[in-house]
Structures are given as C-alpha cells and as structure tokens.
N, C-alpha and C positions, 0 to 999 in steps of 0.2 A: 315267446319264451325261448330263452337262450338253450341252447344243448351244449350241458358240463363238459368242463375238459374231463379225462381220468387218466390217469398212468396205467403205464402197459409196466408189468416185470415179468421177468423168467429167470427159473437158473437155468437156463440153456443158453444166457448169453451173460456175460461178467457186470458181477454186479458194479451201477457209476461209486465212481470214485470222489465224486466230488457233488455239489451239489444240484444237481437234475433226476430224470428219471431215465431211464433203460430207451423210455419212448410214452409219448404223448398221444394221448385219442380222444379230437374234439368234432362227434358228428361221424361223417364218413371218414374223415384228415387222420390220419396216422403220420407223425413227423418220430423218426428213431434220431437220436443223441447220434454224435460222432462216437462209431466206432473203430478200437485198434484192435492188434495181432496179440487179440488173449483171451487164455485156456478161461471159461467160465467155471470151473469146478477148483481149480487151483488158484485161479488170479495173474498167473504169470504170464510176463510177453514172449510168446514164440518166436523161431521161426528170425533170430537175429543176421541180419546181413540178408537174408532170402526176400525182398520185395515179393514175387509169385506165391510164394506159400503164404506172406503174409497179407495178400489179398484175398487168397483163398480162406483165409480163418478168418479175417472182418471179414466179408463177406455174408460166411458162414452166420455171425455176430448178428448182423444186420438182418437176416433172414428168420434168423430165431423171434428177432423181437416184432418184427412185423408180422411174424404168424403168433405169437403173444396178443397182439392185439384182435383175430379172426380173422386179419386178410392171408394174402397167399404172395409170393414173391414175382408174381404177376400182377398182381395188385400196382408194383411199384410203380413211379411215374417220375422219379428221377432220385438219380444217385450223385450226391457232391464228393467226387475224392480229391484228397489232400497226399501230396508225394511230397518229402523232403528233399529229392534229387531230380533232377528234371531228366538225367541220364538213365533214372528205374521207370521211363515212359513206355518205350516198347515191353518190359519184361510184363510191368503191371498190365499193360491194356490186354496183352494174348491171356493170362490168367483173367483177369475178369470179363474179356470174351465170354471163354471158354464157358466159366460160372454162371452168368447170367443169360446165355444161350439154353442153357441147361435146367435153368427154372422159370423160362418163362415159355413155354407153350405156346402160349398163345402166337408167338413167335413176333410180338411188337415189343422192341425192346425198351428198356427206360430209358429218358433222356439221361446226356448227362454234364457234367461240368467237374473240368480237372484243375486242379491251385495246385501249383509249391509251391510251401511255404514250411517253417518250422512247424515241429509237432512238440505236445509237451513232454515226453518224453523220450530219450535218446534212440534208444533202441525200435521205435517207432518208425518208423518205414514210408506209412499208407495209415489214413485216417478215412471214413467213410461214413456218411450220413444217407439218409433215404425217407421221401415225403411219398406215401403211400394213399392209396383212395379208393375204398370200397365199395362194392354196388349197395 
C-alpha cells in the first residue's frame, strides 16, 4: 500500500502563487516549493536590492513550511538556491551560513546546490527550495 502524498500549508510562509502547494509530504519526503523574499501576512517582496536580507526571509519561508509539515530545520537534507547574479555569491553564502548554522544543531549541515539563473519575478534576488526527511 502506497503512503499518500498531502500538502503541507501555513500562513507563516506566503501563500503559492500559482499552481502548487506551500510543500509536499509523501512518507517521511518533505519537498518545500521554491521559495522567494516575501512577507507571508502581507504578500509583498522584501528586502529589494538587499540579496542577505533576502536570503534571510526565504530562508525564513522555507523553514516555516518544513516545520508545517512536523520536521524541524534539521531535518533538511538539502537546499536548491537560485541567484539572479552570480556577483550576489559571496553576500548570499555568509547570510545563509550564518541561518542555517543556526538551525541546525545538530551541527550537520544540508547539502547544497547553487544555479543563476532568471527568477520569475524582478525584484527576486534568491529563490530557495528544500527536500527534508523525518525519522
């Protein structure tokens, strides 16, 4: 017997935009949507021009939904981010050091994989997805 997908939601991260969910939970597999640099109670994208802040708010985004689903940001087991500029490499990586130092205890950090490439939105900076796996 199969084990159901189910969608994960919160408003503690922006609700999708388009046609997906927040994040997916099939089994242990927690997979979060690509998230950007926005307020979840307002909808708006932060933090224009600032890459570090706006990795600190996906981030944020991203951590919300995985603890949505009952894991913990330890849990994670890798992070896909997406830069527009290949020049916002340094600023991004010491901000999401900093963040993911900080939430994971355990002190094994997630892997991860960096793309530039366009975002669908301008003001978009940093996109960030996250494939999570609970005991």
């Amino acid at each position: 017997m199969s084990t159901p997908k189910t969608p994960i939601s919160t408003p503690n991260a922006p609700a999708p935009a388009h046609t997906f969910h927040q994040g997916v939970r099939k089994g242990p597999f927690v997979q979060v949507s690509g998230q950007g640099p926005v307020d979840p109670v307002t909808g708006e994208y932060l933090y224009p021009g600032d890459v570090a802040a706006q990795t600190t708010r996906t981030l944020e985004n991203v951590r919300a939904i995985v603890e949505a689903a009952g894991a913990t940001f330890d849990d994670v087991l890798i992070l896909r981010v997406y830069l527009t500029k290949r020049e916002d490499f340094a600023v991004m990586n010491e901000a999401y050091g900093e963040f993911v130092r900080k939430h994971c205890p355990g002190g094994v950090l997630p892997a991860r994989t960096t793309v530039f490439t366009g975002l669908p939105r301008e003001e978009m900076l940093v996109e960030i997805d996250a494939l999570a796996v609970m005991d």
